[in-house]
Each structure stands twice: as C-alpha cells, then as structure tokens.
C-alpha positions as CSV (number, residue, x, y, z in Angstrom):
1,X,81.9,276.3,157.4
2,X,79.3,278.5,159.2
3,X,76.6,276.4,158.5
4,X,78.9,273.3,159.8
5,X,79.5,275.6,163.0
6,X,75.5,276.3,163.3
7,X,75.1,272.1,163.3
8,X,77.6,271.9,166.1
9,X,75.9,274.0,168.0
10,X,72.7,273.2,167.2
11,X,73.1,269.3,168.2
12,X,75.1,270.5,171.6
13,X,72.0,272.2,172.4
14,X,69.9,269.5,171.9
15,X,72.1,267.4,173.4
16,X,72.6,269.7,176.6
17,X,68.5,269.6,177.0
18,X,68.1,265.8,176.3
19,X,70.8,265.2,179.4
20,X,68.5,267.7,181.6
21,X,65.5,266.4,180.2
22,X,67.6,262.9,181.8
23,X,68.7,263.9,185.1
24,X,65.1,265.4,185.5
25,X,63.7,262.1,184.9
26,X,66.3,260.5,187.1
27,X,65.3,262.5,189.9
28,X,61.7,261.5,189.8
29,X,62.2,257.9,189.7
30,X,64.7,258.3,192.6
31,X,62.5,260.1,194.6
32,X,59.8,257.0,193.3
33,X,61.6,254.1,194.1
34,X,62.9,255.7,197.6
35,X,58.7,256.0,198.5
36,X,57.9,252.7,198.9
37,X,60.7,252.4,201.8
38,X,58.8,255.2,203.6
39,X,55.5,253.9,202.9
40,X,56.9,250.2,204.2
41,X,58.5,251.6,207.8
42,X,54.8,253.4,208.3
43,X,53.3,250.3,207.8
44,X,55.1,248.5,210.6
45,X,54.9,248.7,214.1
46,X,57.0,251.7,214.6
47,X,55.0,253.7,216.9
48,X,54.8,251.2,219.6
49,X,55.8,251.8,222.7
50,X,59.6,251.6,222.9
51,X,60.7,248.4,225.3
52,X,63.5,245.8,225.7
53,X,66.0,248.9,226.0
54,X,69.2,247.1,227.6
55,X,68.7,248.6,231.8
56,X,72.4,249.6,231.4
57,X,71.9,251.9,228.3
58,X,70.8,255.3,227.7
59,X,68.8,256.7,224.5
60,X,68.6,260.3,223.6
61,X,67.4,262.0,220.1
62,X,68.8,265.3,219.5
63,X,67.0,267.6,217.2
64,X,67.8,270.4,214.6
65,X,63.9,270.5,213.3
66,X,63.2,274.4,215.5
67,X,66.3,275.6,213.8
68,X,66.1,274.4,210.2
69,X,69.8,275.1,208.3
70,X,71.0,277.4,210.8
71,X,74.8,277.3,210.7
72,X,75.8,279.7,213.7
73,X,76.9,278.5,217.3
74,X,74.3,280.7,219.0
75,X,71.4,278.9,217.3
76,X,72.7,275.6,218.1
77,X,72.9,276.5,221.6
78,X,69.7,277.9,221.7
79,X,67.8,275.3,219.2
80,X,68.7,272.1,220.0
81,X,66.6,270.0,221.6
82,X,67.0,266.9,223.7
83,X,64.5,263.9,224.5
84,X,65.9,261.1,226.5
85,X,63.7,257.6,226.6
86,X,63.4,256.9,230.2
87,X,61.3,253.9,232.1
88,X,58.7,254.9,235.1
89,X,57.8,252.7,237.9
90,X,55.4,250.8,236.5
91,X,57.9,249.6,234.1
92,X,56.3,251.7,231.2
93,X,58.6,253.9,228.7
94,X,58.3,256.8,227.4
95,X,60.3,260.1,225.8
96,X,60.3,263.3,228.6
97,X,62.4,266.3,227.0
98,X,65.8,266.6,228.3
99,X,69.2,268.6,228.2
100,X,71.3,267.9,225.1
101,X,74.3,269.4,227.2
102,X,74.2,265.8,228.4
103,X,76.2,265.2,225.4
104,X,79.3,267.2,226.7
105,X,79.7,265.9,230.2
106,X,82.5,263.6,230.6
107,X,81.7,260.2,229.9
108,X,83.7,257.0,228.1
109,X,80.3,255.2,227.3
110,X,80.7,254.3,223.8
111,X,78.0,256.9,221.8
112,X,76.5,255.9,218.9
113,X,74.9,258.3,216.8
114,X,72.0,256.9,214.1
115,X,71.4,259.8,211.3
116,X,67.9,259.3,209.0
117,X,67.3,259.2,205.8
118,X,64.7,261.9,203.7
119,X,61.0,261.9,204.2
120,X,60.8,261.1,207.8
121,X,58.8,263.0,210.0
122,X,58.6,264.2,213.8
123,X,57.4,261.3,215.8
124,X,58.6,258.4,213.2
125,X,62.8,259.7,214.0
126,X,62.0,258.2,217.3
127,X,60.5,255.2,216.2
128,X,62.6,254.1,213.3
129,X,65.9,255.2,215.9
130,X,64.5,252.5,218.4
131,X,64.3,249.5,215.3
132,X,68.0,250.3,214.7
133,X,68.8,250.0,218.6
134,X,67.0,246.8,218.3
135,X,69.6,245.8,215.9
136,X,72.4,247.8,218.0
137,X,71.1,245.9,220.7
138,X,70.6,242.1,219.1
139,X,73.9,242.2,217.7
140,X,76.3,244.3,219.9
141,X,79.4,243.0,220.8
142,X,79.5,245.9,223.7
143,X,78.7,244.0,227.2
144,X,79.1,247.5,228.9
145,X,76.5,250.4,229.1
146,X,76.3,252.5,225.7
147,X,74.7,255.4,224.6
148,X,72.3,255.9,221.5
149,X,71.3,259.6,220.2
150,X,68.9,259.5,217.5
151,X,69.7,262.7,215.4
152,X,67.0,264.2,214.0
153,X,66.6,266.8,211.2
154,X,64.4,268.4,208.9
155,X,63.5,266.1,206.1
156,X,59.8,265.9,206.6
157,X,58.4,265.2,203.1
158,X,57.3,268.8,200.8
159,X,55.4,268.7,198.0
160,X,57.2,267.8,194.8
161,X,59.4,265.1,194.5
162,X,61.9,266.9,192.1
163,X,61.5,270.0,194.5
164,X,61.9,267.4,197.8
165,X,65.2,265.6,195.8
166,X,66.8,268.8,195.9
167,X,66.1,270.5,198.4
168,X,66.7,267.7,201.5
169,X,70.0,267.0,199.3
170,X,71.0,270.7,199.6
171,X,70.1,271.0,203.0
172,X,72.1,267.5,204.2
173,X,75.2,270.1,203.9
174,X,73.9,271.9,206.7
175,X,73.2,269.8,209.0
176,X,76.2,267.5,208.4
177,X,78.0,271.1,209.6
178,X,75.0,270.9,212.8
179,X,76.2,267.4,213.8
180,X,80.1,267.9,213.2
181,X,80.0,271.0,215.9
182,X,78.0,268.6,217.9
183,X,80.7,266.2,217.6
184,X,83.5,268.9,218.0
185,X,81.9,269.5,221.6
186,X,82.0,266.5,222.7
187,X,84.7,264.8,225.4
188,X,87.6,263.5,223.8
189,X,87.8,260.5,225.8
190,X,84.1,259.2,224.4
191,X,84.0,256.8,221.9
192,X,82.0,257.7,219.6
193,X,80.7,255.6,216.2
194,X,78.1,257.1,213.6
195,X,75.9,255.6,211.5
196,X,73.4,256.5,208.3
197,X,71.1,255.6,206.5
198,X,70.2,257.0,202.5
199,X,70.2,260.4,202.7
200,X,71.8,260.3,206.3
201,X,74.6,258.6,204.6
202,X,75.3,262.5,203.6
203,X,75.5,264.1,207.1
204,X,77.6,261.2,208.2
205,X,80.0,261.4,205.7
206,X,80.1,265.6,205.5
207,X,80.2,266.0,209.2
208,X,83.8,263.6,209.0
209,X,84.8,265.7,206.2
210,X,84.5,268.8,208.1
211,X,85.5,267.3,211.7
212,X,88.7,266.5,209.1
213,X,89.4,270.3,208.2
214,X,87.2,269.9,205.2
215,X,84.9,272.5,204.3
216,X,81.4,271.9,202.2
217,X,81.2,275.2,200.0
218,X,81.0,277.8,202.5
219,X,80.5,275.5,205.9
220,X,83.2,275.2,207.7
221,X,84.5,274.9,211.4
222,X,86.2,277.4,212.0
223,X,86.0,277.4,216.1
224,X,86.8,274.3,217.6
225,X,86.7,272.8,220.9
226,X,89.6,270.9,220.2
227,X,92.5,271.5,218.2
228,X,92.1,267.5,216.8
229,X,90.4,265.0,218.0
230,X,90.4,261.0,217.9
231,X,89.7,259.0,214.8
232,X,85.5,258.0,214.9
233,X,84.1,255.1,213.1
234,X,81.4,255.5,210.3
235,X,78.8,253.2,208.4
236,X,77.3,254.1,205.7
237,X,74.0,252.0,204.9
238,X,72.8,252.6,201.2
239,X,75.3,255.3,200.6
240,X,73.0,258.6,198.7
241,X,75.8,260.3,196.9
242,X,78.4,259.7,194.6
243,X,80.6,256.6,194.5
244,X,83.7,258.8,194.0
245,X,83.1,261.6,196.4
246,X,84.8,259.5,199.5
247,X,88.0,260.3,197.1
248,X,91.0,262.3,197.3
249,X,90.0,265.8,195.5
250,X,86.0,264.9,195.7
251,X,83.1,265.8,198.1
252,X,84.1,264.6,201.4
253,X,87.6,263.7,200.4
254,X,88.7,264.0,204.1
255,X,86.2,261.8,205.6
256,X,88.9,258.9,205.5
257,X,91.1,261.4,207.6
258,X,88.4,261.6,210.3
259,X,87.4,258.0,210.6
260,X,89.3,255.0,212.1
261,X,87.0,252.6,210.3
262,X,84.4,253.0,207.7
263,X,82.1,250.7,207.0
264,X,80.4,250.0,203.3
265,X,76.7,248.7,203.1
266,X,75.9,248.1,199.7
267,X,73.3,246.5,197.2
268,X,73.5,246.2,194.1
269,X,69.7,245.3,193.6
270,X,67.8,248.2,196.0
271,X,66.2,250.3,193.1
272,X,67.1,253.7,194.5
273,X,70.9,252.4,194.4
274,X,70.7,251.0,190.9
275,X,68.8,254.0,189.3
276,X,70.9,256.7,191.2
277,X,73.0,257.6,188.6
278,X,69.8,258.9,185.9
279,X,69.8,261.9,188.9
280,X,73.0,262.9,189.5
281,X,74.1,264.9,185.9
282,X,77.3,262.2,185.9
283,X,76.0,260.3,183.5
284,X,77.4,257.0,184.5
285,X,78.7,257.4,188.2
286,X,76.4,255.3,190.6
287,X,76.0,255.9,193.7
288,X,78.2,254.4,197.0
289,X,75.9,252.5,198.3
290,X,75.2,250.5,194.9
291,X,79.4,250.0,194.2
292,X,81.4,250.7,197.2
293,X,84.1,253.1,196.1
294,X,84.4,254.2,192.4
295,X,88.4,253.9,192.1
296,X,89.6,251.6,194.9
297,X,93.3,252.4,193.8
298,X,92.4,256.0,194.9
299,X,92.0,255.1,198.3
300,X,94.8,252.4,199.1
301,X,96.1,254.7,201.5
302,X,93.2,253.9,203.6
303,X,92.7,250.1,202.9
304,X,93.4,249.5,206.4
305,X,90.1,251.8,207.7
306,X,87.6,250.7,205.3
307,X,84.9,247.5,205.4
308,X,83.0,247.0,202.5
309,X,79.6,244.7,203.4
310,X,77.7,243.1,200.6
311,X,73.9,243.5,201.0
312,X,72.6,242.4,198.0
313,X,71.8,239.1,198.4
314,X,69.9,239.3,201.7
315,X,68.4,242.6,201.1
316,X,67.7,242.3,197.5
317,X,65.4,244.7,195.4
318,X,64.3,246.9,198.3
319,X,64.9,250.1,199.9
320,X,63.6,249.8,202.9
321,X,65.6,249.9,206.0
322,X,63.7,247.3,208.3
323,X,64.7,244.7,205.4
324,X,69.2,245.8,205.3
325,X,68.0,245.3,209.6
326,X,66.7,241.9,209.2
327,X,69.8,240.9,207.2
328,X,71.3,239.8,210.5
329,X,74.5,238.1,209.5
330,X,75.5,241.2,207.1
331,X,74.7,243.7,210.3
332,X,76.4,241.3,213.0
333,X,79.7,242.2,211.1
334,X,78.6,245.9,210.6
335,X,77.9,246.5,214.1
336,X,81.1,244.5,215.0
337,X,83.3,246.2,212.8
338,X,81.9,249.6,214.0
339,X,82.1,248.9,217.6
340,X,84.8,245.7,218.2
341,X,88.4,246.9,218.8
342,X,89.3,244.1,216.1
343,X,93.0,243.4,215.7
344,X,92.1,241.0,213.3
345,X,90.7,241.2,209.3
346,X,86.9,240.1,209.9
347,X,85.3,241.0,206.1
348,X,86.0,240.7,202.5
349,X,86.1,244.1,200.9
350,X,84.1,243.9,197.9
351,X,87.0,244.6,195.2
352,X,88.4,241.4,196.1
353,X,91.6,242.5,198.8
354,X,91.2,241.0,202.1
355,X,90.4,243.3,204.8
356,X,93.4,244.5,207.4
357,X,93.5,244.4,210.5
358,X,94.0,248.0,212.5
359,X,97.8,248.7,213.7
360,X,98.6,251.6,216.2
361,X,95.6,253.0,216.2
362,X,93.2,254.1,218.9
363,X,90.0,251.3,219.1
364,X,86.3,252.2,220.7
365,X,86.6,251.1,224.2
366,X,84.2,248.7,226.3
C-alpha cells in the first residue's frame, strides 16, 4: 500500500514538473510568435511625419511611462503626461507637450481611447496610435469632430522573453487601474469608446472591470468622481487573456456591466492566438482573441452588448496589427459597431445567434 502511495506521488510530481516544464515552453513561443508583429510595425513607415489628420479632430497621447505601476491619485496627478499632435503654419505636424487635464473639461466630442500592445517603445506609441487613426479615420461613421488619445504605458521590451511575458502581463493590472481613474475623471456627458490591441486588450478589459465595481487583486477604486457613470463601448483586437475571464465569476467578470457594446476581433490562424493556451497553466483554455467567449451560455444576459468579428480569413497567420488594419471590411463594422448608435443587428456573432440590436440604452453621440 505504501509503496502504491510512493508511485502516486511520485508520478504527480512528475507530472506537476512536465506541465511547468509546458507552460514554460508556452511562454517562450508566445513571446516568439508575438516578435515578428513588432519587428513588422518597425519595418513600416511609422515614424513618418503624422498627416491627413481630419482639420476637425484632435489627437492627444497620454502617458504613464514617468510613473511606472504607481496606483495612487497623487502620482497620477503629478505623472501624467500629455502630448497633443497640432499642425503649424506651414502646414507641417508635429507632437508639442500638453495638459492632460484637457481630458476633464467638458466636452461631448466622442473620445476614443487606443491602448498598445507589449514591446512598444517611446516614440513608436505615437506612431503606431496615428496608423490606427488612419483606420479611425478611413472608416468612421462620425461626420462630427472626435477626439483620439493614444495611451501609453510601459511595455518597452526587457531582456528575457519569459521574464518580459510576465512581467508586462502583471503590470497590465496596474495600468488598467491608471486608465479606469482616468476614465472615472472624465465628463459624464463625453462619449467615450476604447479600444486594444494584444496585451492592451488587458487594460481595456480591467479598466471596465474596475469602472464596474470590480476589483483586480488589491486595485480597486475606491474614490470616485462619480457615483456611476454611462455605459462605454470596448473592442478587443486579438484578445491576450483568457477566453473565459469576460465571464461571470472570472477575471474581469464585470466588464459586461461597464460596457454598452463590446466588440470581438478574433483569428483563429494568428500564431500568438493559436499557441496561447501552452502559456497560460489552463491546459486547454485558448485565449479570446483566438475563440470569442469560452461559454457563450454564460453570458446570454449580455447578448444584446456583444459583437463578435471574425478576422481569420483576411488576417490569416499573422500577428501583426497593420495586417487586422488593412482587413478593411472586418474594421468598417468594428469601427461602426463601436461608434454607430445602431438600432439595428449589423454582425453575426460567431456562435452562430444573430446579433441584437440595442433597446433603451444610451448610444455614442455625433
């Protein structure tokens, strides 16, 4: 009997160190297959002078690099910085450093906030925020001015890719609680839509969670501006995390709360999607942005809020975010659902039900 109880353990050992040995190797490749996006957006034309900004629109980017993970109002106050993209008389444009207080001021511009992914540096947040505005800007219902902050924060490549996996994944807690006191600032009257992208997918959906009364670990809001606030709207482009942790009972199970619409970019073919799962310790649980939500009966509740938009086919086996941009169709309907007060079902949600129109509830105006 002993020696049957010594084999047990014996083989849950080595069964406990071949599923580490599993998620470390998971990690690596990744942290591999998510390169190749960041070595493709350095290889474009990103740090070219920003032009064809609509004369109506403003462009900011808001930064949390001088303060790190800093969760404290007085360092926010003190640490933020602003850079707005302005034009000279000669027609040239350029960024000159601003006041991100700008942000709090009334105003019912619709706001749109673009959130990064990992491994991009000071310099290249501006650049790769302008090739989304491009897209904002190509395929924007909106016919009035809008507003576009670039939010940047500290997920400048460090050596190590296991060591960078973890730590910017960690850290994306933080800063989701940076941008939701941000948000919690903010006029109630503005419109205001988010958007990530990979690991920015993370912010997105933690600062909803927490805007929501949610708490991630020990972050929480626990001063607010506003007692509640309007529903936002959300899109999630190549989702980093968990397909269940949009769920009730998971991760950011009250982003759904926070959000009027939420809108699904997924691809079954981009490597760092289909490989996801090796690094997460879950065995088989992919990630969001490879299968939309894990248990769609979970979150009938909320069939009305959320889009699900199928990249695979015109994105394909890439990770690289100028590629899900070029897809032009697929981000027509992403920028329309996130921006069109729609009173009508415009998508296909990827489990098969089609997609319902909004009743009753407050739309982004413009």
């Amino acid at each position: 009997m002993r020696s049957q109880e010594t084999l047990c353990r014996a083989f849950g050992r080595v069964a406990v160190v071949r599923r580490r040995r599993c998620a470390i190797a998971g990690i690596v490749l990744f942290a591999l297959l998510s390169a190749p996006c960041l070595q493709a957006i350095a290889g474009e034309q990103l740090f070219a002078p920003p032009a064809r900004v609509r004369p109506q629109d403003e462009i900011l980017l808001i930064s949390t690099r001088s303060i790190g993970t800093a969760c404290n109002a007085n360092s926010l106050r003190r640490g933020l910085t602003c850079q707005r993209l302005v034009r000279n008389a000669a027609g040239q444009t350029g960024w000159t450093p601003s006041d991100w207080r700008l942000l709090l001021l009334p105003d019912r511009r619709p706001t749109v906030f673009y959130v990064h992914g990992n491994r991009v540096s000071p310099g290249r947040d501006q650049a790769e925020g302008m090739i989304v505005y491009q897209s904002l800007k190509k395929h924007s219902p909106l016919s009035g001015p809008a507003r576009f902050v670039i939010f940047s924060w500290p997920s400048e490549q460090i050596p190590g890719p296991i060591k960078d996996y973890l730590v910017k994944a960690q850290r994306t807690n933080p800063v989701a609680w940076q941008l939701a006191w941000l948000l919690d600032k903010m006029p109630l009257d503005t419109p205001i839509a988010l958007i990530g992208y990979s690991y920015g997918t993370r912010v997105v959906s933690g600062a909803s969670h927490l805007l929501a009364g949610g708490s991630l670990g020990p972050l929480q809001l626990s001063e607010r501006a506003y007692r509640s606030r309007p529903p936002l709207r959300a899109a999630l482009l190549a989702a980093a995390f968990d397909a269940d942790w949009i769920q009730p009972g998971r991760f950011y199970n009250n982003t759904l709360e926070s959000t009027e619409r939420l809108v699904l970019g997924t691809n079954k073919l981009d490597p760092a999607m289909r490989f996801y799962h090796l690094s997460n310790g879950r065995g088989r649980m992919h990630a969001l942005g490879r299968t939309g939500v894990d248990a769609p009966a979970s979150v009938t509740a909320y069939v009305d809020q959320l889009r699900q938009i199928d990249f695979t086919n015109s994105v394909g086996r890439s990770h690289v975010l100028s590629d899900y941009l070029s897809a032009d169709h697929k981000m027509s309907i992403l920028w329309r659902e996130l921006l069109t007060p729609s009173q009508r079902p415009t998508v296909r949600n990827d489990w098969g039900r089609n997609d319902l129109a909004m009743r009753g509830k407050p739309s982004m105006s413009h």
